[in-house]
C-alpha positions as CSV (number, residue, x, y, z in Angstrom):
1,X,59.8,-84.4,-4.1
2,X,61.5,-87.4,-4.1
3,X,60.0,-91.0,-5.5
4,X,61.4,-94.2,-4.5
5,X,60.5,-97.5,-4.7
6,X,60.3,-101.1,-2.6
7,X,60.2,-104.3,-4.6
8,X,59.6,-107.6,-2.9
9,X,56.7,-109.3,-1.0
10,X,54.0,-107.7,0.2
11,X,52.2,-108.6,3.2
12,X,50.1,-106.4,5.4
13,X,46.5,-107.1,7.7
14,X,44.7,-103.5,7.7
15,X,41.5,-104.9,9.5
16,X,40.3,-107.4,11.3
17,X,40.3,-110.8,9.7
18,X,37.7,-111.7,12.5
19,X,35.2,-109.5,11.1
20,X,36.0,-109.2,7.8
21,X,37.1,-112.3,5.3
22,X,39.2,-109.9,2.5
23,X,41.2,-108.1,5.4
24,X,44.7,-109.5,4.2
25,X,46.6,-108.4,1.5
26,X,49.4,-110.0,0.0
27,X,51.6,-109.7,-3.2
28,X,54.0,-112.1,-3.8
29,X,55.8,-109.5,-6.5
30,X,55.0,-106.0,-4.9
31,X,56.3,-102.6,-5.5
32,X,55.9,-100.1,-3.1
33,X,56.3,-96.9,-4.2
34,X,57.0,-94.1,-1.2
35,X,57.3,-90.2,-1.9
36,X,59.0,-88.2,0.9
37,X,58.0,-90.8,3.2
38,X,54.5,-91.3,2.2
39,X,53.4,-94.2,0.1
40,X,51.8,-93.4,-2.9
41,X,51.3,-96.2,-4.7
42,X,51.3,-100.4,-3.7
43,X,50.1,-103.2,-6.0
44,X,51.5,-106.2,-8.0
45,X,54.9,-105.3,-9.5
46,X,53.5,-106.2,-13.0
47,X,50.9,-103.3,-12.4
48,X,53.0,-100.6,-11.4
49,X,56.2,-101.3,-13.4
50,X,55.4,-99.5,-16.3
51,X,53.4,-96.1,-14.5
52,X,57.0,-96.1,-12.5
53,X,59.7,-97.1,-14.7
54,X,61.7,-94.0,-14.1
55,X,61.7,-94.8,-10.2
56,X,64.4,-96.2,-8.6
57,X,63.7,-99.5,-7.2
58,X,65.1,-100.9,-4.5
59,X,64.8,-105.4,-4.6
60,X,63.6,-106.9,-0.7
61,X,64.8,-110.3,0.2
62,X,62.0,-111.0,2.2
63,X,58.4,-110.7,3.6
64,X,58.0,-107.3,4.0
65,X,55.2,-106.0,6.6
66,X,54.5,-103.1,8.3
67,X,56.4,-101.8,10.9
68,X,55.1,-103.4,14.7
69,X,53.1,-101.0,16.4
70,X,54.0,-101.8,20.9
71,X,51.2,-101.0,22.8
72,X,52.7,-101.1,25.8
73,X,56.1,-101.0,26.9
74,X,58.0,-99.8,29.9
75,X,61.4,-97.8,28.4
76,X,62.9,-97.4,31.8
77,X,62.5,-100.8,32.7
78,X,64.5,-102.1,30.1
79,X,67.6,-102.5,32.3
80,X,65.7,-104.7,35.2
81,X,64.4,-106.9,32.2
82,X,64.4,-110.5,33.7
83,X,64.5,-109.7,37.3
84,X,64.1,-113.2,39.1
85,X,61.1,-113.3,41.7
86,X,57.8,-112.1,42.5
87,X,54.7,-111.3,41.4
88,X,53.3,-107.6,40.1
89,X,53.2,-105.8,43.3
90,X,56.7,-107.0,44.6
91,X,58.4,-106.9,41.9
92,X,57.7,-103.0,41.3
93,X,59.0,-102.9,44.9
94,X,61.8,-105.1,44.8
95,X,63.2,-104.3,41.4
96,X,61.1,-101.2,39.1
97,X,60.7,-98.7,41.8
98,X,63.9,-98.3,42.5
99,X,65.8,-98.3,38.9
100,X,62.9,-95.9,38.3
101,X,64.7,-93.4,41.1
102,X,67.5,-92.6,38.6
103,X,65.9,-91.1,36.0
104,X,66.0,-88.3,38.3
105,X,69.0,-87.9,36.7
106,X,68.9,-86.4,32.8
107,X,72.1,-87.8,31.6
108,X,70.8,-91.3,32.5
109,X,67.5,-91.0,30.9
110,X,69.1,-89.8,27.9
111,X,71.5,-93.1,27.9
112,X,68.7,-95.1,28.8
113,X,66.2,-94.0,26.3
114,X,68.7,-93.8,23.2
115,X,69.4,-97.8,24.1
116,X,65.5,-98.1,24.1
117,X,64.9,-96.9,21.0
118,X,67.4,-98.4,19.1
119,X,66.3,-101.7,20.5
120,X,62.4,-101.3,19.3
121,X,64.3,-100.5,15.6
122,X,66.5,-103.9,15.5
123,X,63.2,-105.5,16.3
124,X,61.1,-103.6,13.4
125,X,58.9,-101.7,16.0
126,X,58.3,-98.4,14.8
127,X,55.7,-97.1,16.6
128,X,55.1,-97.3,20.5
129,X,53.0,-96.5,23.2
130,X,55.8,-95.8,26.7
131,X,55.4,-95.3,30.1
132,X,58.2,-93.1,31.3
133,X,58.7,-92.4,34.7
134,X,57.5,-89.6,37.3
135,X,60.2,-87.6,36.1
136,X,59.7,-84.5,33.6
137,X,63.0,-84.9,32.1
138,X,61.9,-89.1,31.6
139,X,59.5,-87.3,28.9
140,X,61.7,-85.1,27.6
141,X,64.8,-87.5,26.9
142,X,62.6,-89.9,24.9
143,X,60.4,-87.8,22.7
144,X,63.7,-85.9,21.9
145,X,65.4,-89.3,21.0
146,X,61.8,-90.5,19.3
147,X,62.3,-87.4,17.4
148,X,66.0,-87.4,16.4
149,X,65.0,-91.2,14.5
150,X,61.3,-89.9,13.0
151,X,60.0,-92.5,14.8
152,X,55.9,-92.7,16.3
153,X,56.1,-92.3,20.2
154,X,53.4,-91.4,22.2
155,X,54.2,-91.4,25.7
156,X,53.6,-89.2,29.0
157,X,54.9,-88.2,32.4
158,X,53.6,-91.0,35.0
159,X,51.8,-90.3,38.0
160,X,51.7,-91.4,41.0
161,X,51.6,-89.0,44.2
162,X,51.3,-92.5,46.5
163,X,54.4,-93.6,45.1
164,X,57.8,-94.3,47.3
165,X,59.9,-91.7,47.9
166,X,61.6,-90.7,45.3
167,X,59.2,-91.4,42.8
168,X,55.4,-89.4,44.4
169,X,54.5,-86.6,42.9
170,X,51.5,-83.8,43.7
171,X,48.3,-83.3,42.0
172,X,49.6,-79.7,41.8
173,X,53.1,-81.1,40.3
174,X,51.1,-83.6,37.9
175,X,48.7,-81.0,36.7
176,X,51.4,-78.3,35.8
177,X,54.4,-80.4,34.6
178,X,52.1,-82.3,32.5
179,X,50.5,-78.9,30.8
180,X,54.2,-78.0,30.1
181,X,54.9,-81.4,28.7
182,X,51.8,-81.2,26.4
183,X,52.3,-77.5,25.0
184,X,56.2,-78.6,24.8
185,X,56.0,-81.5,22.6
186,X,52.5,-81.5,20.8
187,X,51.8,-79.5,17.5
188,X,53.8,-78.6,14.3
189,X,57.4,-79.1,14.3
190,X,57.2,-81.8,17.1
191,X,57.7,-84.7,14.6
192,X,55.3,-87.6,15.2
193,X,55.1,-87.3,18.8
194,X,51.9,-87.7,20.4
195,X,51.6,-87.3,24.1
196,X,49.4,-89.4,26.6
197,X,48.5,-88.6,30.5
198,X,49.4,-91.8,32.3
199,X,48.5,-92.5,36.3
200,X,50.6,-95.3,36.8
201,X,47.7,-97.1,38.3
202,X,44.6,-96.9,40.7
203,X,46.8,-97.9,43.7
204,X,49.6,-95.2,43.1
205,X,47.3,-92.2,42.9
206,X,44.9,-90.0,45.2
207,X,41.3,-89.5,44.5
208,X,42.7,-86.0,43.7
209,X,45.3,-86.6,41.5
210,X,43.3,-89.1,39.5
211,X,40.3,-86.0,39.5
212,X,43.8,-83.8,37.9
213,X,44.0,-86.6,35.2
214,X,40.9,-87.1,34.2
215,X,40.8,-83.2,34.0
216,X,43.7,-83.0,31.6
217,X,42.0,-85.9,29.3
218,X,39.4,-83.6,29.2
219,X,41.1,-80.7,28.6
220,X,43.2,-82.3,26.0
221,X,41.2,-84.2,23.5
222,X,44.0,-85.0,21.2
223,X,45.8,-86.7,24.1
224,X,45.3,-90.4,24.6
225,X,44.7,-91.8,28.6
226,X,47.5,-94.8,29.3
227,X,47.3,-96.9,32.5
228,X,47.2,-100.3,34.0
229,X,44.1,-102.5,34.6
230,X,43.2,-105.7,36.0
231,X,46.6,-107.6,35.5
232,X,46.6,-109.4,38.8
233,X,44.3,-111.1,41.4
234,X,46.4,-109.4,44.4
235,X,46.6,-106.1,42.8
236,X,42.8,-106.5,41.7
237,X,41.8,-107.3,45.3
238,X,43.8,-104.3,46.3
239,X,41.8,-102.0,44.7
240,X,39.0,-103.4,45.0
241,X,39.8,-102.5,48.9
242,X,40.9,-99.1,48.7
243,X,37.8,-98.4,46.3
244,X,34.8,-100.7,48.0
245,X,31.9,-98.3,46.5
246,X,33.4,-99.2,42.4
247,X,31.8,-102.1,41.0
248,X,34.5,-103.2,39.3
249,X,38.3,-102.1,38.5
250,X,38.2,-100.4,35.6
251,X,34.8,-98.3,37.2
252,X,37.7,-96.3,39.8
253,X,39.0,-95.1,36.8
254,X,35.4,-94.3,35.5
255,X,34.1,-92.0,38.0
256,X,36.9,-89.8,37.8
257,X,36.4,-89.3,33.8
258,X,39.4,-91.8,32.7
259,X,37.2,-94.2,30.7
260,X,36.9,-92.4,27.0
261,X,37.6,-93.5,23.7
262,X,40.8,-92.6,23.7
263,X,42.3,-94.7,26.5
264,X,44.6,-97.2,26.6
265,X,44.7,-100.2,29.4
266,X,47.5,-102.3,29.7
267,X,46.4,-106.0,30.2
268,X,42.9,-106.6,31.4
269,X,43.1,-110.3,32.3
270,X,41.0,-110.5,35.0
271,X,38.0,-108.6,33.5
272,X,34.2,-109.2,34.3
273,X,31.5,-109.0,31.7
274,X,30.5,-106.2,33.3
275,X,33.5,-103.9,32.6
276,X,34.4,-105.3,29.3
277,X,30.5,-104.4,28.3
278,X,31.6,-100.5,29.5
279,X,34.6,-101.0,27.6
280,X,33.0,-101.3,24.6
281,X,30.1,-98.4,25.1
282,X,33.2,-96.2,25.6
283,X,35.7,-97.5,22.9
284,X,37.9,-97.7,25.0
285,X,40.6,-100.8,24.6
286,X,43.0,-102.8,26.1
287,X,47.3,-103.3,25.1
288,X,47.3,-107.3,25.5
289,X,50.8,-107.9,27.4
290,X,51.1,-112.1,26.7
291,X,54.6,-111.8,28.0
292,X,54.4,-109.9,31.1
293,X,51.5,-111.9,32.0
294,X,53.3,-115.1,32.3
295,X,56.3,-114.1,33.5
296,X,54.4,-112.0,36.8
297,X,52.0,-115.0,37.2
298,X,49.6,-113.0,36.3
299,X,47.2,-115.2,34.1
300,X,46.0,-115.5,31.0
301,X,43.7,-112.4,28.7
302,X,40.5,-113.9,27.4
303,X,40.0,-113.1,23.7
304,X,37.1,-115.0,23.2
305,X,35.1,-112.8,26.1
306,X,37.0,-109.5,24.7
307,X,35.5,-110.2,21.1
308,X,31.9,-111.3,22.7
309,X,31.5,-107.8,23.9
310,X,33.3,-106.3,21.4
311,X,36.3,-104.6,22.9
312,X,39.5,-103.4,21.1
313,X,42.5,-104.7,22.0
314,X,46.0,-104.7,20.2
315,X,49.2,-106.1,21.7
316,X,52.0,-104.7,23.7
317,X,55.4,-106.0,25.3
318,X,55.2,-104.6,28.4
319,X,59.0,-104.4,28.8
320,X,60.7,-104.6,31.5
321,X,58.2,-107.8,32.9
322,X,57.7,-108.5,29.3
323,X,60.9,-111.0,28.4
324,X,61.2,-109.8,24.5
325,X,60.9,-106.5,22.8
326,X,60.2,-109.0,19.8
327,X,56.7,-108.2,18.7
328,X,56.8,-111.2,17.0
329,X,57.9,-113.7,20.2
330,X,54.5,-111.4,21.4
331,X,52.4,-112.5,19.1
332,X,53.5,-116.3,19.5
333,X,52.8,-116.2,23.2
334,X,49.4,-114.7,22.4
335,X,48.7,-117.3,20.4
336,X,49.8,-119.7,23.4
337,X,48.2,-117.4,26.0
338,X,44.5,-117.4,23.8
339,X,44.8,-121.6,23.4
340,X,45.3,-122.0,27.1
341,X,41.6,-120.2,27.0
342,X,40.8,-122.7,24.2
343,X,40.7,-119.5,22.0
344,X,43.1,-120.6,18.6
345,X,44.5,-117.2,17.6
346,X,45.1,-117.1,13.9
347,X,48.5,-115.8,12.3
348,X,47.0,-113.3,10.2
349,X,44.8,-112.0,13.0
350,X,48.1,-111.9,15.7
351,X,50.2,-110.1,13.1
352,X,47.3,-107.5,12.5
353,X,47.1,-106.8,16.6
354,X,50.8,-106.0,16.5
355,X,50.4,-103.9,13.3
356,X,47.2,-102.1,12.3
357,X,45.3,-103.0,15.2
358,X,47.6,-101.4,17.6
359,X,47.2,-98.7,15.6
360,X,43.9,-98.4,16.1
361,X,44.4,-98.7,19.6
362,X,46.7,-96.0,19.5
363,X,44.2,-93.9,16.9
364,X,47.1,-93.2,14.6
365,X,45.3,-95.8,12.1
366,X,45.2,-93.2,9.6
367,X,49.2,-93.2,9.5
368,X,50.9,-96.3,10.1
369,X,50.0,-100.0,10.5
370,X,49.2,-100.9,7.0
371,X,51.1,-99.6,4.4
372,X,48.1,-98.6,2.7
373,X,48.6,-95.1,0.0
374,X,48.9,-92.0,1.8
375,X,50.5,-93.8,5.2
376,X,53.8,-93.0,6.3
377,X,56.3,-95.8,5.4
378,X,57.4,-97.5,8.1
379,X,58.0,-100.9,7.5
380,X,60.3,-104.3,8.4
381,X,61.8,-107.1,6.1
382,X,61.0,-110.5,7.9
383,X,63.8,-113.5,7.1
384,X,62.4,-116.7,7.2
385,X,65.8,-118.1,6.9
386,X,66.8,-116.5,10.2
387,X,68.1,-119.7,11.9
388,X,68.7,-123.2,10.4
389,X,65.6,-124.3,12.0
390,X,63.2,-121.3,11.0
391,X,64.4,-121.8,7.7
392,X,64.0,-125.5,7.5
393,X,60.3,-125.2,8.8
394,X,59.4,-122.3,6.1
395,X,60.8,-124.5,3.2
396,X,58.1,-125.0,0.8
397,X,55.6,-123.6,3.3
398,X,52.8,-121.2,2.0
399,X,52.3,-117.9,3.6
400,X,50.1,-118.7,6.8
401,X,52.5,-121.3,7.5
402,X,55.7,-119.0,7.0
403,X,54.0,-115.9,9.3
404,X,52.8,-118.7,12.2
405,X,56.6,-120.0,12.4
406,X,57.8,-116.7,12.5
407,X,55.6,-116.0,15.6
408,X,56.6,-118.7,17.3
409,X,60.2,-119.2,16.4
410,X,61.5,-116.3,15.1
411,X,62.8,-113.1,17.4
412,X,65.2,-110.0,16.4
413,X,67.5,-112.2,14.2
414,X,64.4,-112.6,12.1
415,X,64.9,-108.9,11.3
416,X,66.4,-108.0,8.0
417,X,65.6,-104.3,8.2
418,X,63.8,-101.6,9.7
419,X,62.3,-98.7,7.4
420,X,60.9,-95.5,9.7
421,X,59.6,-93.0,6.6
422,X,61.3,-94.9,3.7
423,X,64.5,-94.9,4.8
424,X,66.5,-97.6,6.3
425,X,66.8,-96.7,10.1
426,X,68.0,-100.3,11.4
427,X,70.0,-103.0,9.5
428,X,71.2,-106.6,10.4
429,X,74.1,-106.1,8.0
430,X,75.4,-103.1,9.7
């Protein structure tokens, strides 16, 4: 057993400031004190000092918060990242569909998904939900890279039998190379993998492979359900098309079992009150993509009808048509994307979406997104000094002021380091 210790300033969100006044927690002169990558002990230095005097402590420069927790995020779109043109449905044809085609190819993924993962580290995400690709291997090269850094992935082989050639699957091939990707990577000895079934969307499936997936959700209660909803009016009136008898998108998801607690939609902006009411009977939530959203034209979420009814939601990059894997920039453009709705976002709320209420999302709340005793210690050192003009806005500034300018001016530079499990796994100085 091994005890070490973080001193510095503390600053973490573990609930909702929206529904509860005490949710943040801040000491200016913290110690953290982490045990074989579990913290065991947080509080005002003064506090502590003296119960862990013969720990060695380790002095932050820096507001240190928990590690960012993506909620959405496309790893092997990561090379078509600012792709100029189009809205959602052309764009996957013009420019994803087909860089998705080489993951075919093992070698690639592996390159591909090592570049990934170091990129969430240098900007302090630790924990991710991915979409893959259609491929087994996809899978297989970034759980073993997840698990080679200790890092929280959760992630699953897409599909999507109605996809181009070179990407469609079966329901036969889904069903079984899904099983084999479950019983490969979930259980002891797997790291802190987690796996999720993930139908790219309503358009890119059958009524039969969508029956397979929402057979394997319930086959697999541990697994989480990841897909796409709502993000865009011509992709919303296309399923509303090819499924005239659902009375609303996310309800062709519903009838084949796909609406549970533990699933996961990416984006939601073009929800009625109807389906954000089922949302929140089922606990099921949505992976806000602020990002993606502008840059696809796709429109703006509504936060202040999500909270009316009561449904989760955390935030998410959506890389590749998300600009940043900053989760930071993503929580300033969340802020922008809820004014725009006349919905004014607070910082502590935004930075507990891209921390503990991801996590909640993701229901690994109990680990990560908090720092709270008896989490794993994943966590990032924020520099307010980052550029001459974060630094000259945080001058003197108290901490609401100094987490809102790092939102909306602040990206990777703003990243000191990156802690997966206590130890340092990403640093600027290096």
């Amino acid at each position: 057993m091994t005890l070490h210790a973080f001193r510095g300033e503390l600053l973490s969100v573990p609930r909702d400031p929206l529904r509860d006044s005490n949710a943040v927690r801040h000491e200016p002169d913290g110690l953290l004190v982490v045990e074989d990558g579990i913290v065991v002990a947080r509080g005002p230095y003064a506090d502590l000092a003296e119960r862990f005097a013969d720990v060695p402590v380790e002095p932050l420069s820096g507001l240190i918060v928990p590690g960012f927790i993506d909620a959405h995020v496309h790893y092997p779109q990561m090379d078509r990242i600012a792709s100029h043109g189009e809205q959602l449905l052309d764009w996957l044809t013009r420019h994803i569909f087909p860089a998705e085609k080489a993951f075919a190819d093992r070698a690639h993924a592996d390159a591909v998904a090592d570049a990934f993962l170091t990129e969430l580290l240098r900007n302090g995400t630790t924990s991710a939900l991915v979409f893959p690709t259609v491929h087994e291997q996809s899978v297989d090269a970034l759980f073993e890279g997840a698990l080679a850094r200790r890092m929280r992935i959760v992630s699953g082989k897409v599909l999507m039998d109605l996809g181009p050639e070179g990407l469609a699957d079966t329901p036969e091939t889904a069903r079984g190379e899904s099983e084999a990707l479950i019983a490969r990577w979930r259980g002891r000895g797997r790291g802190r993998l987690g796996y999720a079934v993930t139908p790219r969307f309503a358009l890119t499936s059958s009524d039969a492979q969508l029956q397979v997936a929402g057979d394997l959700v319930a086959a697999h209660p541990e697994v989480l359900m990841h897909t796409h909803l709502a993000e865009n009016v011509r992709e919303c009136e296309a399923v509303a098309a090819r499924f005239p008898d659902a009375y609303h998108y996310l309800d062709a998801y519903d009838r084949f079992g796909l609406v549970t607690p533990r699933s996961v939609f990416a984006h939601g902006v073009h929800l009625s009150d109807r389906a954000c009411t089922r949302l929140a009977e089922t606990g099921a939530g949505i992976a806000v993509c602020p990002s993606s959203n502008l840059f696809l034209g796709s429109g703006f979420f509504d936060f202040g009808q999500a909270d009316a009814h009561g449904v989760a939601f955390g935030l998410g990059t959506d890389v590749g048509a998300g600009t940043s894997f900053s989760m930071l920039h993503t929580a300033g453009l969340a802020y922008q994307a809820a004014l725009a709705r006349e919905y004014p976002l607070d910082p502590f709320r935004a930075l507990y979406l891209a921390t503990a209420g991801s996590a909640a999302l993701l229901h690994i709340a109990d680990r990560v997104g908090a720092l709270e005793v008896g989490q794993e210690a994943d966590f990032v050192v924020l520099d307010c000094t980052a550029t001459p003009l974060l630094a000259r806005r945080t001058a003197g500034a108290g901490l609401a002021e100094r987490l809102f300018a790092l939102q909306i001016l602040a990206d990777d530079r703003a990243i000191t380091r990156t802690y997966v499990m206590g130890e340092c796994a990403w640093s600027r100085s290096a």
